[in-house]
C-alpha positions in Angstrom: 84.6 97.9 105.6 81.1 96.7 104.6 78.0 97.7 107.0 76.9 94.4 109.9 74.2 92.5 108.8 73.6 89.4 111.4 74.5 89.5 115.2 77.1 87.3 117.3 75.6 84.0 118.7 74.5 83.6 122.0 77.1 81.5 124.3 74.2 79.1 124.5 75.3 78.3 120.5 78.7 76.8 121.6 79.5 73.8 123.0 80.8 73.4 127.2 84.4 73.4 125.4 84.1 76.3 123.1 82.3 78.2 126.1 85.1 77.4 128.3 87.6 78.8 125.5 85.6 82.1 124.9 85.6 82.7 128.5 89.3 82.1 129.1 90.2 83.9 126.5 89.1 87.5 126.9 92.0 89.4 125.3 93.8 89.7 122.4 97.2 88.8 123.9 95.2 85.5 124.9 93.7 84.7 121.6 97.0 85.0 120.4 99.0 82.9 122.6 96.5 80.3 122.4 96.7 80.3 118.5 100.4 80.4 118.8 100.5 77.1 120.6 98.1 75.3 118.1 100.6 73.4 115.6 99.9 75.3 111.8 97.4 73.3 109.7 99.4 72.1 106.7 96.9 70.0 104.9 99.3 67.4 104.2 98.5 65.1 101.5 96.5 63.0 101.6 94.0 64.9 103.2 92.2 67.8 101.4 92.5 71.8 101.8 90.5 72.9 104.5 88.9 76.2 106.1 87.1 75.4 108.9 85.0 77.4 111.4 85.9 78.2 114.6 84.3 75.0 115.9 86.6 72.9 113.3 89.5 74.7 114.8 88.7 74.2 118.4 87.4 70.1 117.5 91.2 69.7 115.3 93.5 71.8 117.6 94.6 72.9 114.7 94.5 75.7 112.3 96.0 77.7 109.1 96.0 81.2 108.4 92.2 81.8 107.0 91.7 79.5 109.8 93.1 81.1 112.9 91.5 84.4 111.6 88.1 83.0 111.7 89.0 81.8 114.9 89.9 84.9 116.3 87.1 86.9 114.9 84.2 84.5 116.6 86.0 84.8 120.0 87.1 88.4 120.1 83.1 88.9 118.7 82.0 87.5 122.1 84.2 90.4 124.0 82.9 93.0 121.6 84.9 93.6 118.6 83.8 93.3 115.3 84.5 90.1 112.8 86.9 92.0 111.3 89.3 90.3 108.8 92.4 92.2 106.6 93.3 89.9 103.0 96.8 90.1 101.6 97.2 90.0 98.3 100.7 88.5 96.8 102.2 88.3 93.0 102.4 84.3 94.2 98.5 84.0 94.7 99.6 82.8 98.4 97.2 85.2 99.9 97.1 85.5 104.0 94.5 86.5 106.0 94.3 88.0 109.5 91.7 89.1 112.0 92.2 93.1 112.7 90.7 95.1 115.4 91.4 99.0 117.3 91.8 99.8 120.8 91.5 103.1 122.0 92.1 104.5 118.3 95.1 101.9 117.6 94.8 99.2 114.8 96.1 95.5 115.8 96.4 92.0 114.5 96.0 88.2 115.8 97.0 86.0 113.3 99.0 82.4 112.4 101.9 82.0 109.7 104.3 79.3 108.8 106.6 82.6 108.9 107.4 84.8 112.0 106.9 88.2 110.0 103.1 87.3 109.2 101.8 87.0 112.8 100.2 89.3 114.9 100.8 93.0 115.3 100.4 94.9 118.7 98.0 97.7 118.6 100.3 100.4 117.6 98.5 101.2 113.9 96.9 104.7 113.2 95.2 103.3 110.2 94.7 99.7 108.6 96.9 101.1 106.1 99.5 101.3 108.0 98.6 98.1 109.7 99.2 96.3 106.2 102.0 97.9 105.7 103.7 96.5 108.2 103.8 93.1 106.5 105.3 94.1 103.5 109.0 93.2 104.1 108.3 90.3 106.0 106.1 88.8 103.4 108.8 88.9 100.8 110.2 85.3 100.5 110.9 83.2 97.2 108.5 84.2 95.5 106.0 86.3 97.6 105.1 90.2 97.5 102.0 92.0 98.8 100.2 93.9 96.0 96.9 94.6 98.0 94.8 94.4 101.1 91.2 95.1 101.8 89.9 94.9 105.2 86.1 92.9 105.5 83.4 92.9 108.1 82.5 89.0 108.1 78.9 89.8 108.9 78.3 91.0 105.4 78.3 87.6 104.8 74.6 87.9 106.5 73.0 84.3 107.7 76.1 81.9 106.2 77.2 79.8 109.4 81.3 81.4 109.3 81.2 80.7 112.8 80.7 77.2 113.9 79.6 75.0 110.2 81.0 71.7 110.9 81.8 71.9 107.2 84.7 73.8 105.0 83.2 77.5 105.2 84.8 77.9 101.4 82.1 81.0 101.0 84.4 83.2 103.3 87.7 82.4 100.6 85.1 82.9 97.8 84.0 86.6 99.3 87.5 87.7 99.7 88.8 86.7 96.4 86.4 88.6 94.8 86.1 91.9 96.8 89.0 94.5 95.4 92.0 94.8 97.0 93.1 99.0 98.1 96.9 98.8 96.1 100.1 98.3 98.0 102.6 99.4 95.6 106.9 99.3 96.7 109.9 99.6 94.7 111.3 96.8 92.5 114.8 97.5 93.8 113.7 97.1 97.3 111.9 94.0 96.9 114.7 92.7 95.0 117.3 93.5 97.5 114.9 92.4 100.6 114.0 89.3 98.3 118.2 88.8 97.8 118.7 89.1 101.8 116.1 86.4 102.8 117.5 83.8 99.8 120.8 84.1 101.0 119.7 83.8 104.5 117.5 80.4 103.6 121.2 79.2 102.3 123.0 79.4 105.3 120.1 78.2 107.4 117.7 75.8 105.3 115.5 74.5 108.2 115.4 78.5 110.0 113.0 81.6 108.7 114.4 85.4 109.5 113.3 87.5 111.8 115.8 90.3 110.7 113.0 92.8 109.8 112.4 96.3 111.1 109.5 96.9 113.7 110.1 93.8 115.9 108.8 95.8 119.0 105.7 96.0 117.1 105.3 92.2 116.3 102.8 90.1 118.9 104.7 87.4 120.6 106.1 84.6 118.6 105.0 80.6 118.3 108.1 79.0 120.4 109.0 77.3 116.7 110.3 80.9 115.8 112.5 81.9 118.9 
């Protein structure tokens, strides 16, 4: 985790709406739930990739990973906590992205995933460590597996406008791509056998994604598309 370097925005900065949001929203259980109900920013063709700020998410309603995490870090920053973001990354180059904070000496997560094992995380976590490794089995998939994570203070990024740019904020992708990621490293035969369990479970249920992991009771509650 880098040093700050710029402060939050005043509330005067956002708009009536976003004010409204930042006030409603004064937990982490809240952020959560409302990301959870946001339908998960595809970028379908043909529209181009996105990232947008916090204001593009609350203008869209909608949001991807990188997205949601943004999200979460400019209205948990209003309550307190530090812009603090963990990056994944995966043999696949599908990275994910999360916003991480600690309560009362406990590491959590808020985050959004087209898979239920890659949301949030209850603040249960001694360390970010153990935090990331949380997500290892659920991350495994076709062709996914988590080599790294690093965890980032956004405010390194000094007077760039992550928060509320009504353009793609492609600088946050750019500074986590490029910072070194701590090594996650897990057996081959695991993997294999965990990556074996969740093909043959994508057979028998092509339109359904498992939630057969250990440490449920430490996942945040699910989007209603995973229950």
């Amino acid at each position: 985790m880098a040093p700050a370097s710029n402060d939050p925005p005043p509330l005067s900065a956002f708009t009536a709406a976003e004010r409204r949001l930042i006030r409603r929203l004064r937990t982490p259980s809240a952020v959560q739930a409302y990301l959870n109900r946001l339908p998960y920013n595809t970028e379908p063709a043909p529209g181009r990739a996105t990232l947008r700020s916090f204001r593009g998410v609350v203008r869209t309603g909608t949001a991807h990973c990188m997205e949601a995490a943004l999200a979460a870090a400019v209205i948990m920053e209003q309550h307190g906590w530090p812009p603090l973001v963990l990056s994944f990354e995966s043999i696949d180059e599908l990275d994910h992205v999360l916003f991480v904070y600690r309560r009362r000496g406990r590491w959590g997560a808020i985050a959004r995933s087209r898979d239920p094992g890659l949301q949030g995380r209850r603040t249960v976590f001694a360390t970010p460590r153990a935090l990331a490794l949380s997500y290892v089995d659920p991350y495994i998939d076709f062709t996914g597996r988590i080599t790294g994570y690093t965890v980032v203070d956004l405010r390194t990024l000094g007077d760039y406008d992550w928060r509320l740019s009504d353009k793609n904020v492609w600088k946050v992708e750019r500074l986590l791509l490029n910072l070194p990621h701590r090594p996650i490293r897990s057996s081959d035969r695991r993997i294999d056998a965990l990556r074996a369990r969740y093909v043959a479970f994508r057979k028998r249920h092509p339109h359904r994604k498992p939630v057969f992991y250990r440490g449920r009771d430490r996942w945040s509650e699910l989007p209603e598309e995973f229950k």
